[in-house]
C-alpha positions in Angstrom: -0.5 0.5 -8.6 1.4 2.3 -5.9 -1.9 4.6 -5.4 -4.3 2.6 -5.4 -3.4 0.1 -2.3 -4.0 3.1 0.1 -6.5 4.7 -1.8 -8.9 1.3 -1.4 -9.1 1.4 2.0 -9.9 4.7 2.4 -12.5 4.9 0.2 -14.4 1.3 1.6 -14.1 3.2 5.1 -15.9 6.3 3.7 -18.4 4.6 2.0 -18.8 2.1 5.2 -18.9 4.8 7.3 -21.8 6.4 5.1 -24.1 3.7 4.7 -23.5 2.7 8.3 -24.9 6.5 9.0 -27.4 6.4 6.9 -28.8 3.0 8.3 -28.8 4.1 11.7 -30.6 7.9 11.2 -32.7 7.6 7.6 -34.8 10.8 9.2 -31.5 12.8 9.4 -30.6 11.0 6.0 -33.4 12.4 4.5 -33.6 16.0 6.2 -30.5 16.3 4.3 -30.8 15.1 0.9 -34.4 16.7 0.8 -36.0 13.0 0.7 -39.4 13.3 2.3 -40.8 12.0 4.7 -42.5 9.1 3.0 -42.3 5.2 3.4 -40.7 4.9 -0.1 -38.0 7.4 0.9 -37.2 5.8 4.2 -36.8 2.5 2.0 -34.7 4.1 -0.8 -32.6 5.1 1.7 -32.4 2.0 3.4 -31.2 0.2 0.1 -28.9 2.7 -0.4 -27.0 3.1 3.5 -27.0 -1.4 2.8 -25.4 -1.3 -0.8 -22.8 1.4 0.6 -22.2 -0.3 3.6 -21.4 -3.1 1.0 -19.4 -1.4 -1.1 -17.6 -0.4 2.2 -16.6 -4.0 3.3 -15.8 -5.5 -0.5 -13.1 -2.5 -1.2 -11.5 -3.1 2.1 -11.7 -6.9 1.2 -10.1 -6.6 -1.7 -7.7 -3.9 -0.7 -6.5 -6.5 2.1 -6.6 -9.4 0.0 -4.0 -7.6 -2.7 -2.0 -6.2 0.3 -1.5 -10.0 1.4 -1.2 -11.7 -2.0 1.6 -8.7 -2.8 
């Protein structure tokens, strides 16, 4: 359990940071992954940077709802 308080954080700020990044630029989001230039892949990668921005703010939640419960 000792590992896993700071490891939360880090990892919702990673994936925050990510999906953050890959809302703001999709063009250099897709350069990168080799997407194409196509509607659908500007979408795909819009529902992708959202759910990771997601992920991002739940494991910080919950990291800082068990660091104040503990």
């Amino acid at each position: 359990m000792t590992r896993t308080l700071p490891l939360m954080p880090i990892i919702g700020a990673a994936a925050a940071f990510a999906g953050l990044a890959i809302l703001a630029r999709p063009a250099i989001a897709a350069r990168l992954l080799r997407a194409g230039d196509g509607d659908a892949a500007t979408y795909a990668l819009r529902i992708i940077g959202a759910m990771l921005f997601a992920l991002g703010l739940f494991l910080g939640g919950f990291a800082l709802a068990l660091h104040l419960t503990s």
